[in-house]
C-alpha positions in Angstrom: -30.4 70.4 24.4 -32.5 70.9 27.5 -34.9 68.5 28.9 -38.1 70.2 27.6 -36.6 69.8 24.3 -35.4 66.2 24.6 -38.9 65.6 25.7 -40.5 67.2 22.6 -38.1 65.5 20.2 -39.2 61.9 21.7 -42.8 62.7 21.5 -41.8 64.3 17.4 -39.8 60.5 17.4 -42.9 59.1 18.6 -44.9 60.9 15.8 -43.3 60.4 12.9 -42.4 56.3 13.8 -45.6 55.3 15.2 -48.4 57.4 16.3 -49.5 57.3 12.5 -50.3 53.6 12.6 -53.6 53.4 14.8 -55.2 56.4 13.5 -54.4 55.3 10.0 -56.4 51.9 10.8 -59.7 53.8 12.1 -59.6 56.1 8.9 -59.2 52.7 6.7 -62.2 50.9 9.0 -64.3 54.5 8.5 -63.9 54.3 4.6 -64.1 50.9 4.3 -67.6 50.3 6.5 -68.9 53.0 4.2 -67.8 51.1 0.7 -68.7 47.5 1.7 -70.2 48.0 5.3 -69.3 47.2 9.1 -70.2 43.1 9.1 -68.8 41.0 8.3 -65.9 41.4 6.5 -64.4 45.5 7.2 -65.2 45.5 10.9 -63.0 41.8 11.6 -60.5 42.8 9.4 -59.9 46.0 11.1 -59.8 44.8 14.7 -56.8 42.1 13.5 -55.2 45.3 11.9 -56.1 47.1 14.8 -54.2 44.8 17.2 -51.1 45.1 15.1 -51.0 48.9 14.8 -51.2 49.5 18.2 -48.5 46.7 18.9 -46.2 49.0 16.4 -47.1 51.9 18.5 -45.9 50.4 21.8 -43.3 48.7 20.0 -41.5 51.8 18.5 -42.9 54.1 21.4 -40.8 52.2 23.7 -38.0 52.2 21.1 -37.9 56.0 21.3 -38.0 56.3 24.7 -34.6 53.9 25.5 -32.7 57.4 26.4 -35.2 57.3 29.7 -35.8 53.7 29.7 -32.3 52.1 29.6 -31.5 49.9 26.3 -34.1 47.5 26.2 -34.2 43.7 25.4 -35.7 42.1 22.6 -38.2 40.2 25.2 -38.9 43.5 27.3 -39.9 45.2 23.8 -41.9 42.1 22.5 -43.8 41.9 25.7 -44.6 45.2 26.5 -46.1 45.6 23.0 -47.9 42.6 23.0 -49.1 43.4 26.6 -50.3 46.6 26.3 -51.8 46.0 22.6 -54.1 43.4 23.9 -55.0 45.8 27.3 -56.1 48.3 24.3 -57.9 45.8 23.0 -59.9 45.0 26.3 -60.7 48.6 27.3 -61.6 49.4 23.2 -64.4 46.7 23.9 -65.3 47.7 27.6 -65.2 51.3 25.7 -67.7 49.9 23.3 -69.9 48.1 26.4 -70.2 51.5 28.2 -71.4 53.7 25.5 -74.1 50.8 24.7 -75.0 51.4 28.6 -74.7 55.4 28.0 -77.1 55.1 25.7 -79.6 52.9 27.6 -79.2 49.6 25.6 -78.0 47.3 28.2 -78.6 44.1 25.9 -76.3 45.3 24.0 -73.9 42.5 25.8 -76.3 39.7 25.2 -76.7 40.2 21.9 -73.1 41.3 20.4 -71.1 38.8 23.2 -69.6 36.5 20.7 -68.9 40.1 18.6 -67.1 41.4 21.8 -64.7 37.9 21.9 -64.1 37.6 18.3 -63.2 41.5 18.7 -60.8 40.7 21.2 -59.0 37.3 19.5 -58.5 39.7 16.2 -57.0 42.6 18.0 -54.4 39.8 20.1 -54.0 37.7 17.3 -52.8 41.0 15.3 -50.6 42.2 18.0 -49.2 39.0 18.2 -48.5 38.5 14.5 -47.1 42.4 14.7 -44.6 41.1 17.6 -43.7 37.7 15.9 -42.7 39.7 12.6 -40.6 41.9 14.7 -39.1 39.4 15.5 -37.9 38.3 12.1 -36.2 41.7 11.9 -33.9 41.6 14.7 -31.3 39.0 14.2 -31.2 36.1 16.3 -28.4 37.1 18.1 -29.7 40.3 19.6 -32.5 38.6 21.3 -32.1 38.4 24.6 
């Protein structure tokens, strides 16, 4: 198998074992803010859900990519998931600050800035909960 096709069966591998998860989550959050609206329950919910699909994402991403990477540890995996779940998190709400700007509400901040942090605490709290349950399925002595 040539490169160019190793490359497109890691990115299939990426696919079919994670890429599903975060999109699944915004298609949940669109149906569900329609049924029983945004606030207060769907849009919490979906951030703490949010954090733990994209910490499955990064988790099996990096997973997938091992034949570039090297063979990584249980730490490496747990912390580059958690790490880059909770960066998503943080540019999702800076995301959500600048299109408030883009569209010439710059109180937007002052009024939803307790929003933004509860936003943020769901989506790490998730990713965390994702990582701590991954940890449960890898027995104890393969982490290193």
């Amino acid at each position: 198998m040539n490169n160019n096709n190793s490359n497109q069966y890691i990115l299939f591998q990426i696919c079919i074992k994670a890429a599903w998860a975060p999109p699944a989550v915004f298609f949940l959050h669109s149906l569900a803010a329609q049924q029983w609206g945004h606030e207060p329950y769907v849009d919490p919910v979906m951030h703490f859900s949010g954090g733990m699909a994209m910490a499955f994402f990064f988790w099996q991403s990096a997973v997938c990519c091992q034949r570039y990477l090297g063979k990584l540890s249980f730490m490496t995996l747990a912390c580059f998931a958690f790490g880059m779940a909770s960066l998503t998190a943080v540019a999702w709400e800076i995301m959500e600050y600048g299109l408030a700007i883009y569209d010439n509400n710059p109180g937007w901040l002052n009024q939803n800035f307790l929003n933004i942090l509860r936003d943020l605490a769901l989506g790490i709290s998730g990713a965390l909960l994702m990582v701590s349950l991954s940890m449960l399925k890898i027995p104890h002595s393969q982490r290193k």
